[in-house]
C-alpha positions as CSV (number, residue, x, y, z in Angstrom):
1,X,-162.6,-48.7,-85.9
2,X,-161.1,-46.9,-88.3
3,X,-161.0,-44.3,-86.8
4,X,-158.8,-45.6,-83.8
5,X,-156.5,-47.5,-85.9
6,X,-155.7,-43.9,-87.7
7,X,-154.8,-42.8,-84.7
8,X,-153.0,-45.6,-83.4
9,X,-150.5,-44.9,-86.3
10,X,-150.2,-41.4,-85.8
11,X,-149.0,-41.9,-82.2
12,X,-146.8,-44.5,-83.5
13,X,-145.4,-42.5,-86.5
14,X,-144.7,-39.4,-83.7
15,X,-142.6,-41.9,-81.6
16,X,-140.0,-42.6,-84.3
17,X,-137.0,-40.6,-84.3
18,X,-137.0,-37.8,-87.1
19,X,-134.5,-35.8,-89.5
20,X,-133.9,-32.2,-88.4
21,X,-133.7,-30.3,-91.6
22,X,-132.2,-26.9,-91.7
23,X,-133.9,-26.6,-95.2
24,X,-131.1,-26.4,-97.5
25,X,-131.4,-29.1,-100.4
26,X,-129.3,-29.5,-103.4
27,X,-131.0,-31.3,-106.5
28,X,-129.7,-31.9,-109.7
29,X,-129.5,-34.8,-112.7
30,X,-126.0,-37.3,-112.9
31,X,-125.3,-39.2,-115.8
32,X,-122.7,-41.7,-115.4
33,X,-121.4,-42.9,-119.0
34,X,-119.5,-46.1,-119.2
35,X,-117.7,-48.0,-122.0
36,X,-116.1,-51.3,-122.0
37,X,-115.6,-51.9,-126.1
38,X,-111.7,-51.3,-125.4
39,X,-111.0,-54.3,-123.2
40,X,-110.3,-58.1,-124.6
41,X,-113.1,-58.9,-127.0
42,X,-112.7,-62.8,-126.4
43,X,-113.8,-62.5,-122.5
44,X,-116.9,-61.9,-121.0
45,X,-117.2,-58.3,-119.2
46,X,-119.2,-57.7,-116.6
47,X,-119.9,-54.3,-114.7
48,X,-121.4,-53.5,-111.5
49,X,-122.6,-50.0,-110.2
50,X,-123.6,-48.8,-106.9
51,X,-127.0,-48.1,-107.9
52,X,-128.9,-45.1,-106.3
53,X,-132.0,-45.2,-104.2
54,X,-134.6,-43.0,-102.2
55,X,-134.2,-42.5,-97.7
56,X,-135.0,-39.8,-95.7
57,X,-132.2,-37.9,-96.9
58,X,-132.9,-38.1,-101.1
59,X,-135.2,-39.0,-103.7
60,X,-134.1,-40.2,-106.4
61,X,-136.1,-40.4,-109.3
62,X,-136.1,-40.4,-113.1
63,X,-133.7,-43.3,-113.4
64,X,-132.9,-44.7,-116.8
65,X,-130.5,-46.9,-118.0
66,X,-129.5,-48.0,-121.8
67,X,-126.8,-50.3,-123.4
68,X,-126.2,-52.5,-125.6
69,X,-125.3,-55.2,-123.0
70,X,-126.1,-58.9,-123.1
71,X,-127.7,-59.0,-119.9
72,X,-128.8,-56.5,-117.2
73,X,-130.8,-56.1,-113.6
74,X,-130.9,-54.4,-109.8
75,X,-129.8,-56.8,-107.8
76,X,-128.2,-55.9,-103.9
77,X,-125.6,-58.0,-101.9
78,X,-126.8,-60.5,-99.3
79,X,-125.1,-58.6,-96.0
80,X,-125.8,-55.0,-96.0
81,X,-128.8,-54.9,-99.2
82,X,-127.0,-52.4,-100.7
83,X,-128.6,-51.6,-104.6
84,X,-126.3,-52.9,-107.6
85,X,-126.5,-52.2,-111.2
86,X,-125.5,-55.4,-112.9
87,X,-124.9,-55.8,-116.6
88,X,-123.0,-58.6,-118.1
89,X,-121.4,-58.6,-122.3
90,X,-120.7,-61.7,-123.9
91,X,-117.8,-63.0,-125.4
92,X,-117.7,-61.2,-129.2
93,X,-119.6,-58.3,-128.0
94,X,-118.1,-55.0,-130.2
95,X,-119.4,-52.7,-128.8
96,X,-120.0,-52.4,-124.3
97,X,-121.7,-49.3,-123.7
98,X,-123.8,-48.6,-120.7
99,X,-125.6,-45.2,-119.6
100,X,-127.2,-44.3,-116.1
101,X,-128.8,-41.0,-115.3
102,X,-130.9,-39.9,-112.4
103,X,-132.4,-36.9,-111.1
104,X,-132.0,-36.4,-107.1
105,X,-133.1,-34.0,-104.6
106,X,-130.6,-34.1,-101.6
107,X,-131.5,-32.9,-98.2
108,X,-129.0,-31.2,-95.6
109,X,-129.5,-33.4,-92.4
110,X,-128.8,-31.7,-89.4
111,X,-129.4,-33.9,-85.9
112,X,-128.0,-32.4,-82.8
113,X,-131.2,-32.4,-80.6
114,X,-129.4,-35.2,-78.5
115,X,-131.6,-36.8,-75.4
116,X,-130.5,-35.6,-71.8
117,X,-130.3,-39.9,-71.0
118,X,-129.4,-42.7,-73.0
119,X,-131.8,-45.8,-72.7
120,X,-130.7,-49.3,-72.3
121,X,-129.6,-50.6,-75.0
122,X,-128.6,-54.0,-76.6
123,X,-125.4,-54.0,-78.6
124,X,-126.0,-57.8,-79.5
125,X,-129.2,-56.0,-81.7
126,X,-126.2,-54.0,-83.7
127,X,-123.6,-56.7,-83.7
128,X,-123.0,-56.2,-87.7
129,X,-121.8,-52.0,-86.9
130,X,-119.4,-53.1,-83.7
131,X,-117.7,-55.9,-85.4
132,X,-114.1,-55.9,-87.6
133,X,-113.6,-55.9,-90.9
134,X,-110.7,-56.9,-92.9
135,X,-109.4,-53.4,-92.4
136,X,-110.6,-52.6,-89.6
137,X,-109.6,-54.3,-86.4
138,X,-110.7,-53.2,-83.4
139,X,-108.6,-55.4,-81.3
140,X,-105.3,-55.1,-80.5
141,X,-103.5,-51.1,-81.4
142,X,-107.2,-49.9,-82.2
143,X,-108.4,-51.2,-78.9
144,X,-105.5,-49.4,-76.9
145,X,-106.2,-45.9,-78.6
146,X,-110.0,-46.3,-78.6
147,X,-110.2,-46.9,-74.2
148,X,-107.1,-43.9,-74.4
149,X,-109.2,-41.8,-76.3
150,X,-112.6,-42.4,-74.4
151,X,-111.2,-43.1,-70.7
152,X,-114.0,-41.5,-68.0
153,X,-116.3,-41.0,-71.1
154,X,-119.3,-43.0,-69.7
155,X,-122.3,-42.6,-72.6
156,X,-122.1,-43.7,-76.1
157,X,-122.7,-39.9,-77.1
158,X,-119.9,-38.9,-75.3
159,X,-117.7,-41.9,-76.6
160,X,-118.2,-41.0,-79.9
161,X,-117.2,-37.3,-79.3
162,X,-114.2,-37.5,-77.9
163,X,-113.3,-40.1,-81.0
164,X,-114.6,-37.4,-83.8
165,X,-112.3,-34.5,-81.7
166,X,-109.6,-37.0,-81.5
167,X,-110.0,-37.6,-85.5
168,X,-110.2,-33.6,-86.4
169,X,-106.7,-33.2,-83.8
170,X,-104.9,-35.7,-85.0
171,X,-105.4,-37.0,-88.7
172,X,-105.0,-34.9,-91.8
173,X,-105.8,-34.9,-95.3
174,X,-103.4,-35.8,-97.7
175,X,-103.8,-35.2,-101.4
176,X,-101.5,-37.3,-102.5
177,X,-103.7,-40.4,-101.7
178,X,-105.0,-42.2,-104.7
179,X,-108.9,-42.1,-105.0
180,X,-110.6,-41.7,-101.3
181,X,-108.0,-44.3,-99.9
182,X,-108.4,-47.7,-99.1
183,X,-109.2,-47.4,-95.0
184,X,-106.2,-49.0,-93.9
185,X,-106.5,-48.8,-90.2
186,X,-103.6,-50.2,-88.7
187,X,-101.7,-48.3,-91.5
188,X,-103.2,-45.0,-90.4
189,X,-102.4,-45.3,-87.4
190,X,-98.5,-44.9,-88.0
191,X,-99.0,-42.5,-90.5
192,X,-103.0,-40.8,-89.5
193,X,-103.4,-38.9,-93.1
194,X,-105.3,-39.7,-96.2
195,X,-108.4,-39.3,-97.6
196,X,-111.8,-39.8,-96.4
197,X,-112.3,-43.4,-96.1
198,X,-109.5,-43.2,-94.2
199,X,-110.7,-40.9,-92.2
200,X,-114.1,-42.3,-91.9
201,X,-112.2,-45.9,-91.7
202,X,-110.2,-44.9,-88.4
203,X,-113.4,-43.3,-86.9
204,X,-115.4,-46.0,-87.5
205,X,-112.9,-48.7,-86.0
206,X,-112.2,-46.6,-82.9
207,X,-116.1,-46.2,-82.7
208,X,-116.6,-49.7,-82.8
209,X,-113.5,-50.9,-80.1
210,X,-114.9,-48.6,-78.0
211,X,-118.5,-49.8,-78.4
212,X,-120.3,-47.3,-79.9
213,X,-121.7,-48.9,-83.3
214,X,-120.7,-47.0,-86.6
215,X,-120.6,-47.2,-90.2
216,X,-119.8,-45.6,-93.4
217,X,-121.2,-44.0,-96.2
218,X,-120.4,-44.3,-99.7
219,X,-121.3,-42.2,-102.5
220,X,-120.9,-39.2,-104.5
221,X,-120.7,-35.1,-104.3
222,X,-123.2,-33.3,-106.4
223,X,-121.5,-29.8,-107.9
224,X,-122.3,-26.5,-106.9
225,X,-122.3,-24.7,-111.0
226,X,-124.8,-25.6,-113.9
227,X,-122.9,-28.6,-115.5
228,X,-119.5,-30.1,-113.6
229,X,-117.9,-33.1,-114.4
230,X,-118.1,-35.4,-111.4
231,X,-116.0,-38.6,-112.1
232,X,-113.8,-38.3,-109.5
233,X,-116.0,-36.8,-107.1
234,X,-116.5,-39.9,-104.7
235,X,-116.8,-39.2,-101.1
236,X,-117.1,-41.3,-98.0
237,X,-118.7,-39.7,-94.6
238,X,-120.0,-41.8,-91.8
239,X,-122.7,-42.0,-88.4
240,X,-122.9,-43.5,-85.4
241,X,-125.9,-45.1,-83.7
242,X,-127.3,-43.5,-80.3
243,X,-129.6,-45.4,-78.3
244,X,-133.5,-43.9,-77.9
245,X,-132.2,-41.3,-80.8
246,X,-131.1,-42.9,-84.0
247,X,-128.2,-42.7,-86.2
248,X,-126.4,-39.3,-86.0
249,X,-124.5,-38.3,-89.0
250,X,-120.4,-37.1,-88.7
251,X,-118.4,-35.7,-91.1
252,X,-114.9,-34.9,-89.7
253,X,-113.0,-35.9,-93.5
254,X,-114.5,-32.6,-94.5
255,X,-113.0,-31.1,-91.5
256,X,-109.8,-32.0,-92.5
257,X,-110.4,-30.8,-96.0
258,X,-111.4,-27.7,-95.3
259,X,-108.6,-27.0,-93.1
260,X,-106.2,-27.7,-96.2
261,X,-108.2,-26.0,-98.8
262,X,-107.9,-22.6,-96.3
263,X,-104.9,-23.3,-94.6
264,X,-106.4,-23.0,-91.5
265,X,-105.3,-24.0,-88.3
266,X,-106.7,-25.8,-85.3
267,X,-107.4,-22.9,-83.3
268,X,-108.8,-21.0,-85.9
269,X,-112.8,-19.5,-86.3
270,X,-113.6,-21.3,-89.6
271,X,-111.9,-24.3,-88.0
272,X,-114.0,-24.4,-85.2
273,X,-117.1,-23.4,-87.0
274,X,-116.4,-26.7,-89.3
275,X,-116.1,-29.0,-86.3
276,X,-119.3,-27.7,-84.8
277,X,-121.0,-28.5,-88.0
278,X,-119.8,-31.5,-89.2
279,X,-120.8,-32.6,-85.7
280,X,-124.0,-34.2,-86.0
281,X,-124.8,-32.6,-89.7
282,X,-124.0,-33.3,-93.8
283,X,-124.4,-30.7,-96.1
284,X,-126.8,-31.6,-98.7
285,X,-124.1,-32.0,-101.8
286,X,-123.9,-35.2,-101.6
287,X,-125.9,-38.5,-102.9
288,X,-125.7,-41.8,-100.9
289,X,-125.2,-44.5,-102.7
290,X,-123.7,-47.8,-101.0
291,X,-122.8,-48.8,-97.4
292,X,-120.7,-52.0,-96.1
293,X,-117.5,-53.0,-96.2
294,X,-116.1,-56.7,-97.4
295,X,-118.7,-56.9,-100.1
296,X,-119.4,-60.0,-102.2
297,X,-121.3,-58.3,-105.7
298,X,-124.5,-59.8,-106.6
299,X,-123.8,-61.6,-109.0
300,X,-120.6,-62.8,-107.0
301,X,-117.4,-61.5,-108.9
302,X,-114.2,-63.0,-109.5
303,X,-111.8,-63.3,-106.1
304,X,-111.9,-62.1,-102.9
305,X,-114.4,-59.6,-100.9
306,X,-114.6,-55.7,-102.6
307,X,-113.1,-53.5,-99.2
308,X,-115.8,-50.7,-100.5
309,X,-118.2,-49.8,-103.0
310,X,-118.1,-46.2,-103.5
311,X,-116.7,-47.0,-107.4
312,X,-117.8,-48.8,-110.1
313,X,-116.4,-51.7,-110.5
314,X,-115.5,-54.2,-113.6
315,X,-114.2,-57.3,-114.2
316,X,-112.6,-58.3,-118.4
317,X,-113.0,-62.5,-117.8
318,X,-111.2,-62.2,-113.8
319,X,-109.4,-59.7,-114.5
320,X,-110.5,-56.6,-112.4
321,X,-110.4,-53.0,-113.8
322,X,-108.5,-50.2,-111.8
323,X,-111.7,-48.2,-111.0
324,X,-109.8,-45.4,-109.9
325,X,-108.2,-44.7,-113.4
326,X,-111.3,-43.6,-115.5
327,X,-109.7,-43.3,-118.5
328,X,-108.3,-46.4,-118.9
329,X,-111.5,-48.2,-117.2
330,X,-113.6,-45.5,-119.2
331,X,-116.5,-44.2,-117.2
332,X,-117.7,-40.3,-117.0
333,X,-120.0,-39.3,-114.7
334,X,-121.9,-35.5,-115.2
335,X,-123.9,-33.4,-112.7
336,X,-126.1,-30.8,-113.9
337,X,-128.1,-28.8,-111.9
C-alpha cells in the first residue's frame, strides 16, 4: 500500500508544471537597517516591511531580526497573503531601531517551453489577476488599446505577446521618475514613460482588458560586487498566467532600461537579444518580496489602501513617512555577496 501511494504521488508530482532553470543563481546576505528615533517622540510609530520568504525561485534563510521596539511579529494581508514585518514603538520610546538580515539564494527562471494548445480554461478561477485596481482600469482607454493591440490574436499566449512587443515599442524609461513610479495607467498612456511599475502597471492592465490574467512583482535587486549598497534598488517585474502551463515570467522594464543604459535602438542586436530574453525569463538578481496592489497592512494602517508594497513603509501617529526619501525616513539596506 505503500508502495502504490508512493507512486501515486510521483505521477502526480510529474504532472505539475515546473521551473526551467538555465542554472545561473545569484546568492548573497541583505541587511536592511532602519531607525525611527528622529520622528515625534510623543506619537506611536509603527513600521511595516515586506518581509522575505522561500518559492521556487529563492530560499531564503538565516533571517534575524533585532530592535528595541515595543512590539513586533510576521503577519500578511488578508487579499494577496503577502509576508509583513510589523513592529510597533510606544509613545516615549528614545530610541526606534530595527535590523533585518537574510541570506538568499536566487534562481534565474527561464520558461519558454510553451504547449502547442491551450486547454480550457476558466477565468472566473483567476478573477482576482483580471480585475481593476485603483490604478489600473481596464475599462474604458485601456480597453480600446488592449482589443487594438491584440485584434486577430486568438490564444492567451499570443494575447500577451503582442501586449509585451507593444510595451518594448512604445513605452520608455525615464529617469527622472521618483522611485519605480507609482503605475499610473491612464497617466501612462498620454505620456507611456517611467519606471518599472509603470511599466509593469500598463502591461498588466492591458493583460487583464484583454483577458489574459497578470500580476506584478515587487521586490528588490541583489548587486553584482562583494558589498553594494542597495537602498534604492527596488524593482518591479511581472507574469502572466497561461492555461495547462503556469505563470510565465516577463520582464520588458528591463528592456527599456537596457536600451537607455546602451543607447541602443529598436532595431539593434543587443535590443533584440533583450526582448528575446526578457520574454518568458528573469535573471536571477533579484529577490521577491511582495505582490498585490491596493493593500490594507496587517495590522491596518492609518488611511486609505497602500498602491504597492515594494517599500517599507511607516506611519509617526497617521502621519505616513515618504518611503522613497531614505534619509529622511532613515532606512539602509546592504547586499553582500
Amino acid at each position: 500500500m505503500r508502495a502504490m501511494w508512493s507512486l501515486l504521488v510521483a505521477v502526480a508530482l510529474l504532472a505539475l508544471p515546473v521551473r526551467v532553470w538555465a542554472g545561473r543563481q545569484s546568492s548573497g546576505t541583505i541587511t536592511m537597517e532602519f531607525d525611527l528615533s528622529g520622528h515625534d517622540p510623543g506619537q506611536v510609530a509603527q513600521l511595516w516591511i515586506p518581509y522575505p520568504f522561500s518559492d521556487r525561485d529563492q530560499l531564503v534563510t538565516k533571517v534575524k531580526v533585532s530592535g528595541d521596539y515595543a512590539d513586533s511579529a510576521v503577519y500578511s494581508d488578508q487579499v494577496y497573503s503577502t509576508p509583513i514585518l510589523y513592529a510597533r514603538w510606544d509613545r516615549g520610546a528614545k530610541s526606534r531601531r530595527l535590523t533585518l538580515s537574510f541570506h538568499v539564494v536566487r534562481q534565474e527562471v527561464v520558461r519558454r517551453d510553451f504547449p502547442a494548445r491551450e486547454p480550457a480554461w476558466d477565468p472566473a478561477d483567476y478573477a482576482r489577476y483580471l480585475g481593476p485596481t485603483s490604478r489600473g482600469p481596464i475599462d474604458g482607454r485601456v480597453k480600446v488599446l488592449a482589443d487594438r493591440i491584440t485584434r486577430w490574436r486568438t490564444t492567451v499566449l499570443g494575447k500577451a505577446k503582442a501586449i509585451y512587443d507593444w510595451i518594448c515599442e512604445n513605452m520608455y524609461r525615464d529617469p527622472k521618475t521618483r522611485g519605480c513610479g507609482p503605475g499610473d495607467v491612464c497617466s501612462l498612456l498620454a505620456k507611456p514613460g517611467g519606471k518599472c511599475t509603470d511599466i509593469h502597471s500598463v502591461f498588466v492592465a492591458l493583460c487583464r482588458a484583454a483577458g489574459v490574467p497578470a500580476r506584478e512583482i515587487f521586490g528588490i535587486r541583489l548587486g553584482k560586487k562583494a558589498q553594494v549598497d542597495i537602498t534604492r534598488s527596488q524593482h518591479c517585474w511581472a507574469e502572466f498566467y497561461l492555461p495547462g502551463y503556469g505563470w510565465v515570467p516577463v520582464d520588458p522594464a528591463d528592456v527599456l532600461k537596457m536600451m537607455l543604459k546602451e543607447k541602443l535602438k529598436l532595431g539593434d542586436a543587443r535590443t533584440k537579444a533583450y526582448r528575446k530574453y526578457f520574454w518568458g525569463a528573469w535573471d536571477p538578481y533579484r529577490v521577491k518580496l511582495a505582490v498585490g496592489r491596493d493593500l490594507v497592512l496587517n495590522p491596518p494602517q492609518h488611511g486609505a489602501p497602500l498602491n504597492t508594497f515594494g517599500y517599507p513603509y511607516a506611519q509617526i501617529g497617521t502621519k505616513t513617512l515618504d518611503w522613497l526619501d531614505p534619509a529622511t525616513f532613515k532606512y539602509k539596506f546592504t547586499y553582500r555577496q
